[in-house]
C-alpha positions as a printed Julia matrix, in Angstrom:
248×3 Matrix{Float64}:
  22.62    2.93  -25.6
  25.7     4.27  -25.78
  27.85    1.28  -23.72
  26.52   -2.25  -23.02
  25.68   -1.99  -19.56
  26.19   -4.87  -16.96
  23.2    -6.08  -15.36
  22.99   -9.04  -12.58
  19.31  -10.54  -11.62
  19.16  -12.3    -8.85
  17.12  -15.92   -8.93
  17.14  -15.45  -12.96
  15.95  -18.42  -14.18
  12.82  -19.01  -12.17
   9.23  -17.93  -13.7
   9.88  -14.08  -13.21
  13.24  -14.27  -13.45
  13.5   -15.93  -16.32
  11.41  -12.73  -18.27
  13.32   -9.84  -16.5
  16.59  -11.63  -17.75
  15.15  -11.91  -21.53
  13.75   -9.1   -21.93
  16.59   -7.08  -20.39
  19.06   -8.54  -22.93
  16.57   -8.01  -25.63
  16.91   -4.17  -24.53
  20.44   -4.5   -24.71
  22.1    -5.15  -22.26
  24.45   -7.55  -21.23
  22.54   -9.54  -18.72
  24.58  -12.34  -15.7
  21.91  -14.41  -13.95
  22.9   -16.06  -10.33
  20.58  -19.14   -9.4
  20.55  -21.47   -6.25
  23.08  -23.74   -6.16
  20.62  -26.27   -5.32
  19.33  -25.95   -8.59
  20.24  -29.37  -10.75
  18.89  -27.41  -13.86
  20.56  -24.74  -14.87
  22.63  -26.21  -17.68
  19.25  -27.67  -19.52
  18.22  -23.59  -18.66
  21.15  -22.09  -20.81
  21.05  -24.56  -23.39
  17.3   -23.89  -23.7
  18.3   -19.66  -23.54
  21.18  -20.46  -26.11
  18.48  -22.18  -28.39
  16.75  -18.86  -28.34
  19.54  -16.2   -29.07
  20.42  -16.01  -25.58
  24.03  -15.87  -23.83
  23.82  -15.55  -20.28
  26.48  -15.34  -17.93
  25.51  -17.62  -15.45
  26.63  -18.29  -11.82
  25.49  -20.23   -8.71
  25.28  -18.17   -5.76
  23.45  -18.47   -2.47
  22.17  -15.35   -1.71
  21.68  -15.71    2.34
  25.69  -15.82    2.34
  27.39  -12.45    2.4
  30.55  -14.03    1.74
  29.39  -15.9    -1.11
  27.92  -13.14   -2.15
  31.25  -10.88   -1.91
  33.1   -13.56   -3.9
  30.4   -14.25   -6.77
  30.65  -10.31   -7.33
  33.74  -10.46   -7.82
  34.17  -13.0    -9.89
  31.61  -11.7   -12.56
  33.22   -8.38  -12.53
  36.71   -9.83  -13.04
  35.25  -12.31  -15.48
  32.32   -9.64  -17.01
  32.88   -6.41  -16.09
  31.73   -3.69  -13.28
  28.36   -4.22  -13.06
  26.23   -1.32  -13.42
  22.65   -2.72  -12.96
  21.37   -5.28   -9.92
  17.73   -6.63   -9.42
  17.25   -8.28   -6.3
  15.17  -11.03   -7.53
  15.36  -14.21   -5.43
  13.49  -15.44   -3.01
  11.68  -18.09   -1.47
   8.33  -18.7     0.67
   7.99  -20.78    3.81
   4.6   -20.4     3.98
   2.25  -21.58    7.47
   0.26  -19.7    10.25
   2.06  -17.92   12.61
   1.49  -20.66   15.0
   2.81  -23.37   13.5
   6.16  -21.4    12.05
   9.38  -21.93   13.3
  12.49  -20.25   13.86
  14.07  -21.51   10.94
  11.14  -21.34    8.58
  11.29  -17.78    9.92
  14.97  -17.02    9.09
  15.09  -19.22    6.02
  12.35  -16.2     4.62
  14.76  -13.6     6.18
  18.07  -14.49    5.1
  16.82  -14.79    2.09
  14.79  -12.15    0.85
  15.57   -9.63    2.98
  19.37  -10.04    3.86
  20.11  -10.9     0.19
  19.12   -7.29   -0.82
  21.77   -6.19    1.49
  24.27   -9.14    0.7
  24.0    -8.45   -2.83
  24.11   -4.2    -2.69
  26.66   -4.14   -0.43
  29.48   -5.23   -3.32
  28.6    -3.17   -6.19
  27.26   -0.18   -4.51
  30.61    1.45   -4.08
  31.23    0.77   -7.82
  28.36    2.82   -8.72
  28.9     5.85   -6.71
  32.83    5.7    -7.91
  31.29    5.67  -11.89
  28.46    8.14  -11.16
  25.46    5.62  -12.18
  23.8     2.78  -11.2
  20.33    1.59  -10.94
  19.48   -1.02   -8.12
  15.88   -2.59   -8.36
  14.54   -4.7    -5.16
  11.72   -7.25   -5.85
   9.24   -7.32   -3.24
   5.44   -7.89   -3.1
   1.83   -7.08   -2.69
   2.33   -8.54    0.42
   4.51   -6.75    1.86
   2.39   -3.98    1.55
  -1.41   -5.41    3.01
   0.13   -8.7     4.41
  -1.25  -12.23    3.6
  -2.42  -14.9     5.79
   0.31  -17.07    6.83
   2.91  -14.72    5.25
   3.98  -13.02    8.33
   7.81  -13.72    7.29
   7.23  -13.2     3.66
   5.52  -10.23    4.39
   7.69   -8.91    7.1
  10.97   -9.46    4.65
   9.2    -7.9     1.61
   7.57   -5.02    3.23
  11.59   -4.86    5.24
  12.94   -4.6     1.62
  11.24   -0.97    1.05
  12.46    0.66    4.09
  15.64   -0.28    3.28
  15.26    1.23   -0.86
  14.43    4.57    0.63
  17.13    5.09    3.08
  20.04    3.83    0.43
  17.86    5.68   -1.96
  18.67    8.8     0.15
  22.13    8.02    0.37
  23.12    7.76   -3.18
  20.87   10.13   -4.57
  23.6    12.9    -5.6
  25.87   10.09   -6.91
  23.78    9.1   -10.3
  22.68    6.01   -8.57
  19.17    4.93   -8.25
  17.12    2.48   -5.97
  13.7     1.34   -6.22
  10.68   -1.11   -5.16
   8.49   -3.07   -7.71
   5.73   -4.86   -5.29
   3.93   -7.07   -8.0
   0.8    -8.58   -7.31
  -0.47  -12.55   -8.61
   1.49  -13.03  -11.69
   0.63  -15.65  -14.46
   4.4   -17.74  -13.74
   4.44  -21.39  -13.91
   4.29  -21.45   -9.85
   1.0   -19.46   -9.8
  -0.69  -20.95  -12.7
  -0.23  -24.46  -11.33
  -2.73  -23.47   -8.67
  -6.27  -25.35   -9.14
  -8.52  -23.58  -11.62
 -11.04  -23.46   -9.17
  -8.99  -21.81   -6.61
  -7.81  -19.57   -8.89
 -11.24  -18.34   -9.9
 -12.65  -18.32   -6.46
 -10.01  -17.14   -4.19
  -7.61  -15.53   -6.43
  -9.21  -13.26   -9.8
 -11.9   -11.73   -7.58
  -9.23   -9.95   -5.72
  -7.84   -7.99   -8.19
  -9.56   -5.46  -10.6
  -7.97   -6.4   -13.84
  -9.84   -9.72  -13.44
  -6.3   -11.4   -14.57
  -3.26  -12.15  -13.59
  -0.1   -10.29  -14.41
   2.16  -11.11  -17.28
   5.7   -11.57  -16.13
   6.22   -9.59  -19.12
   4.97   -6.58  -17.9
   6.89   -6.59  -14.88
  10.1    -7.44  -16.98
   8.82   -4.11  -18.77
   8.76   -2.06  -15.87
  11.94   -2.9   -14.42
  13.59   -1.92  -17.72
  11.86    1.25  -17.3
  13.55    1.8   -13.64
  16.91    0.49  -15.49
  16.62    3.5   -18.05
  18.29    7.07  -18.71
  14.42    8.26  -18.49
  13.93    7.1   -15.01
  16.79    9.19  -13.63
  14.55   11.36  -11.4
  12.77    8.37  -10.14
  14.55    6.74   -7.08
  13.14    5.65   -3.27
   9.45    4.81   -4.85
   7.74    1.54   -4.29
   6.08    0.77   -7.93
   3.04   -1.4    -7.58
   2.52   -3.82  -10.48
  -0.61   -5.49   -8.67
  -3.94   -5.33  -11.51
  -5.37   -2.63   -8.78
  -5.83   -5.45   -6.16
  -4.3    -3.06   -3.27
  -3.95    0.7    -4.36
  -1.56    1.72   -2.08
Protein backbone atom coordinates (compact mmCIF):
# COMPACT_ATOMS: atom_id res chain seq x y z
CA UNK A 1 0.00 0.00 0.00
CA UNK A 2 1.66 2.80 -0.86
CA UNK A 3 0.11 5.42 2.06
CA UNK A 4 -1.75 4.29 5.21
CA UNK A 5 -5.13 5.01 4.32
CA UNK A 6 -7.82 6.38 6.82
CA UNK A 7 -10.68 4.27 7.34
CA UNK A 8 -13.83 5.06 9.79
CA UNK A 9 -16.47 2.05 10.61
CA UNK A 10 -19.34 2.96 11.90
CA UNK A 11 -20.80 0.86 15.16
CA UNK A 12 -17.10 -0.79 15.32
CA UNK A 13 -17.06 -2.56 18.24
CA UNK A 14 -20.24 -4.59 18.09
CA UNK A 15 -20.10 -8.42 16.77
CA UNK A 16 -19.52 -7.38 13.01
CA UNK A 17 -17.99 -4.46 13.70
CA UNK A 18 -15.65 -5.53 15.79
CA UNK A 19 -14.12 -8.04 12.67
CA UNK A 20 -14.37 -5.39 9.83
CA UNK A 21 -12.29 -3.07 12.23
CA UNK A 22 -9.54 -5.98 12.88
CA UNK A 23 -9.20 -7.24 9.99
CA UNK A 24 -9.03 -3.89 8.17
CA UNK A 25 -6.06 -2.82 10.33
CA UNK A 26 -4.55 -6.17 9.88
CA UNK A 27 -4.64 -5.17 5.99
CA UNK A 28 -3.12 -2.07 6.84
CA UNK A 29 -4.77 0.43 7.33
CA UNK A 30 -5.22 2.84 9.85
CA UNK A 31 -8.62 2.04 11.15
CA UNK A 32 -11.04 4.98 13.71
CA UNK A 33 -14.10 3.17 15.11
CA UNK A 34 -17.25 5.49 16.32
CA UNK A 35 -19.62 3.59 18.87
CA UNK A 36 -22.90 4.75 20.66
CA UNK A 37 -22.41 6.93 23.22
CA UNK A 38 -24.64 4.89 25.23
CA UNK A 39 -22.17 2.37 25.23
CA UNK A 40 -20.54 2.08 29.04
CA UNK A 41 -17.92 -0.34 27.40
CA UNK A 42 -15.82 0.92 25.18
CA UNK A 43 -12.76 1.52 27.32
CA UNK A 44 -12.76 -2.41 28.56
CA UNK A 45 -13.15 -2.72 24.29
CA UNK A 46 -9.76 -0.88 23.56
CA UNK A 47 -7.97 -2.21 26.36
CA UNK A 48 -9.07 -5.70 25.23
CA UNK A 49 -7.99 -4.45 21.20
CA UNK A 50 -4.69 -2.98 22.77
CA UNK A 51 -4.07 -6.49 24.43
CA UNK A 52 -4.16 -7.83 20.93
CA UNK A 53 -1.86 -5.44 18.82
CA UNK A 54 -4.60 -3.16 18.23
CA UNK A 55 -4.68 0.84 18.33
CA UNK A 56 -7.89 2.17 17.45
CA UNK A 57 -8.87 5.58 17.25
CA UNK A 58 -11.92 5.60 18.98
CA UNK A 59 -14.85 8.10 19.24
CA UNK A 60 -18.47 8.26 20.51
CA UNK A 61 -20.79 9.43 18.01
CA UNK A 62 -24.53 9.14 17.56
CA UNK A 63 -25.12 8.50 14.21
CA UNK A 64 -29.00 9.73 13.88
CA UNK A 65 -27.41 13.36 14.54
CA UNK A 66 -26.13 15.14 11.48
CA UNK A 67 -24.57 17.61 13.56
CA UNK A 68 -22.86 15.25 15.66
CA UNK A 69 -21.98 13.65 12.91
CA UNK A 70 -20.42 16.91 11.12
CA UNK A 71 -18.41 17.58 14.30
CA UNK A 72 -17.06 13.89 15.04
CA UNK A 73 -15.69 14.13 11.30
CA UNK A 74 -14.04 16.71 11.95
CA UNK A 75 -12.51 16.06 14.81
CA UNK A 76 -10.90 12.71 13.58
CA UNK A 77 -9.64 14.39 10.56
CA UNK A 78 -8.05 17.24 12.53
CA UNK A 79 -6.94 14.73 15.13
CA UNK A 80 -6.24 11.61 12.34
CA UNK A 81 -6.20 12.71 9.12
CA UNK A 82 -8.64 13.02 5.87
CA UNK A 83 -10.30 10.02 5.89
CA UNK A 84 -10.27 8.12 2.81
CA UNK A 85 -12.40 4.99 3.62
CA UNK A 86 -16.13 4.95 5.49
CA UNK A 87 -18.31 1.79 6.23
CA UNK A 88 -21.61 2.56 7.31
CA UNK A 89 -21.89 -0.01 9.89
CA UNK A 90 -24.31 0.85 12.72
CA UNK A 91 -27.46 0.10 13.30
CA UNK A 92 -30.08 -1.06 15.42
CA UNK A 93 -33.47 -3.24 15.22
CA UNK A 94 -36.82 -2.35 16.74
CA UNK A 95 -38.26 -5.32 15.87
CA UNK A 96 -42.55 -6.06 16.18
CA UNK A 97 -45.47 -6.57 13.64
CA UNK A 98 -46.52 -3.84 11.79
CA UNK A 99 -49.42 -3.51 14.03
CA UNK A 100 -48.08 -3.12 17.09
CA UNK A 101 -45.04 -0.58 15.85
CA UNK A 102 -44.97 2.83 16.61
CA UNK A 103 -43.90 5.98 15.32
CA UNK A 104 -40.89 6.10 17.21
CA UNK A 105 -39.92 2.47 16.99
CA UNK A 106 -40.37 3.39 13.33
CA UNK A 107 -38.00 6.43 13.22
CA UNK A 108 -35.63 5.11 15.85
CA UNK A 109 -34.89 2.22 12.73
CA UNK A 110 -34.81 5.22 10.28
CA UNK A 111 -32.69 7.71 11.78
CA UNK A 112 -30.56 5.29 12.35
CA UNK A 113 -29.75 3.10 9.68
CA UNK A 114 -30.85 4.86 7.00
CA UNK A 115 -30.19 8.64 7.78
CA UNK A 116 -26.78 7.71 9.29
CA UNK A 117 -25.57 6.62 5.77
CA UNK A 118 -26.36 10.06 4.70
CA UNK A 119 -25.22 11.80 8.06
CA UNK A 120 -22.03 10.12 7.88
CA UNK A 121 -21.29 10.54 3.71
CA UNK A 122 -22.27 13.81 3.67
CA UNK A 123 -18.77 15.07 5.56
CA UNK A 124 -16.14 13.20 3.86
CA UNK A 125 -17.61 12.88 0.49
CA UNK A 126 -16.32 16.19 -0.71
CA UNK A 127 -12.86 15.14 0.61
CA UNK A 128 -12.81 12.29 -1.66
CA UNK A 129 -13.80 13.82 -4.85
CA UNK A 130 -11.17 16.85 -3.98
CA UNK A 131 -8.24 13.78 -3.56
CA UNK A 132 -9.55 11.69 -6.48
CA UNK A 133 -10.34 8.38 -4.27
CA UNK A 134 -12.44 7.11 -1.87
CA UNK A 135 -14.29 4.01 -1.23
CA UNK A 136 -17.67 4.26 0.79
CA UNK A 137 -19.20 0.81 1.86
CA UNK A 138 -23.03 0.81 3.26
CA UNK A 139 -24.04 -2.20 5.47
CA UNK A 140 -27.38 -3.34 4.80
CA UNK A 141 -29.15 -6.76 4.81
CA UNK A 142 -30.81 -9.80 3.46
CA UNK A 143 -33.68 -8.14 4.49
CA UNK A 144 -33.73 -5.44 2.82
CA UNK A 145 -33.77 -7.32 -0.14
CA UNK A 146 -36.89 -10.24 0.51
CA UNK A 147 -38.16 -8.46 3.74
CA UNK A 148 -38.68 -10.26 7.13
CA UNK A 149 -41.63 -10.57 9.25
CA UNK A 150 -41.88 -7.80 11.59
CA UNK A 151 -38.97 -5.97 9.89
CA UNK A 152 -40.96 -3.59 7.90
CA UNK A 153 -38.63 -0.61 9.27
CA UNK A 154 -35.51 -2.62 9.23
CA UNK A 155 -36.27 -3.68 5.98
CA UNK A 156 -37.57 -0.50 4.58
CA UNK A 157 -34.17 1.41 5.94
CA UNK A 158 -31.86 -1.38 4.63
CA UNK A 159 -33.39 -1.99 1.34
CA UNK A 160 -33.55 2.50 1.43
CA UNK A 161 -29.71 2.22 1.91
CA UNK A 162 -29.18 0.67 -1.79
CA UNK A 163 -31.09 3.15 -3.68
CA UNK A 164 -29.27 5.64 -2.19
CA UNK A 165 -25.42 3.65 -3.10
CA UNK A 166 -26.44 3.73 -6.71
CA UNK A 167 -27.44 7.23 -7.21
CA UNK A 168 -24.15 8.67 -5.18
CA UNK A 169 -22.53 5.81 -6.93
CA UNK A 170 -23.48 7.62 -10.19
CA UNK A 171 -22.44 10.80 -8.98
CA UNK A 172 -18.91 10.19 -8.06
CA UNK A 173 -18.11 7.71 -10.48
CA UNK A 174 -15.55 9.92 -12.65
CA UNK A 175 -14.01 11.25 -9.39
CA UNK A 176 -12.02 7.87 -8.19
CA UNK A 177 -14.61 7.41 -5.59
CA UNK A 178 -16.52 4.30 -5.06
CA UNK A 179 -19.86 3.25 -3.29
CA UNK A 180 -21.23 -0.02 -2.61
CA UNK A 181 -23.87 -2.46 -0.78
CA UNK A 182 -22.86 -5.63 1.22
CA UNK A 183 -26.49 -7.23 2.22
CA UNK A 184 -25.21 -10.14 4.55
CA UNK A 185 -27.39 -12.77 5.48
CA UNK A 186 -27.51 -14.71 9.39
CA UNK A 187 -24.06 -14.27 10.60
CA UNK A 188 -22.43 -16.38 13.46
CA UNK A 189 -21.97 -12.79 15.93
CA UNK A 190 -22.52 -13.06 19.52
CA UNK A 191 -26.22 -11.49 18.95
CA UNK A 192 -27.20 -14.32 16.54
CA UNK A 193 -25.57 -17.16 18.20
CA UNK A 194 -27.31 -16.39 21.50
CA UNK A 195 -30.50 -17.47 19.78
CA UNK A 196 -31.86 -21.00 21.20
CA UNK A 197 -30.21 -23.96 19.53
CA UNK A 198 -33.39 -25.20 18.69
CA UNK A 199 -34.53 -22.17 16.98
CA UNK A 200 -31.58 -21.92 15.29
CA UNK A 201 -31.81 -25.37 13.77
CA UNK A 202 -35.46 -25.20 13.03
CA UNK A 203 -36.20 -21.78 11.90
CA UNK A 204 -32.91 -20.45 11.00
CA UNK A 205 -30.10 -23.18 9.06
CA UNK A 206 -32.86 -24.57 6.86
CA UNK A 207 -33.11 -21.27 5.20
CA UNK A 208 -29.96 -20.93 3.85
CA UNK A 209 -28.00 -23.34 1.50
CA UNK A 210 -24.65 -23.32 3.13
CA UNK A 211 -26.40 -25.06 6.06
CA UNK A 212 -24.29 -22.43 8.37
CA UNK A 213 -24.10 -19.31 9.37
CA UNK A 214 -21.73 -16.68 8.11
CA UNK A 215 -18.41 -15.89 9.66
CA UNK A 216 -18.11 -12.24 10.42
CA UNK A 217 -14.84 -12.90 9.00
CA UNK A 218 -15.84 -13.33 5.71
CA UNK A 219 -17.77 -10.32 5.53
CA UNK A 220 -14.77 -8.35 7.12
CA UNK A 221 -13.04 -10.05 3.95
CA UNK A 222 -15.26 -8.77 1.50
CA UNK A 223 -15.44 -5.33 2.54
CA UNK A 224 -11.63 -5.16 2.30
CA UNK A 225 -12.08 -6.35 -1.10
CA UNK A 226 -14.57 -3.25 -1.95
CA UNK A 227 -11.82 -1.07 0.06
CA UNK A 228 -9.06 -2.22 -2.53
CA UNK A 229 -7.10 -0.76 -5.70
CA UNK A 230 -8.62 -4.09 -7.43
CA UNK A 231 -12.16 -3.14 -6.88
CA UNK A 232 -11.83 0.15 -8.74
CA UNK A 233 -14.30 -0.81 -11.52
CA UNK A 234 -16.73 -2.07 -9.03
CA UNK A 235 -19.07 0.73 -7.65
CA UNK A 236 -23.26 0.99 -7.35
CA UNK A 237 -23.49 -3.07 -6.80
CA UNK A 238 -25.32 -4.59 -3.92
CA UNK A 239 -22.88 -7.67 -2.85
CA UNK A 240 -24.84 -10.41 -1.20
CA UNK A 241 -22.93 -12.25 1.54
CA UNK A 242 -26.13 -14.43 2.47
CA UNK A 243 -24.90 -18.62 2.29
CA UNK A 244 -27.40 -18.60 -0.97
CA UNK A 245 -30.47 -18.09 1.33
CA UNK A 246 -31.97 -15.35 -1.23
CA UNK A 247 -30.12 -15.25 -4.70
CA UNK A 248 -31.00 -12.07 -5.71
Amino acid sequence: MAQQRIAVVTGGMGGLGESISTKMADAGYKVVVTYSPSNTKWKAWLDEMKGKGYAFGAYPLDVASFDDCAAKVEQVQKDIGAIDILVNNAGITRDMTFKKMSKADWDAVMHTNLDSCFNMTKQVMDGMIDRNWGRVINVSSVNGQKGAFGQTNYSAAKAGIHGFTKALALEVAKKGVTVNTISPGYIGTKMVTAIPKEILDSKILPQIPIGRLGKPDEVAGLIIYLCSEEAAFVTGANISINGGQHMY
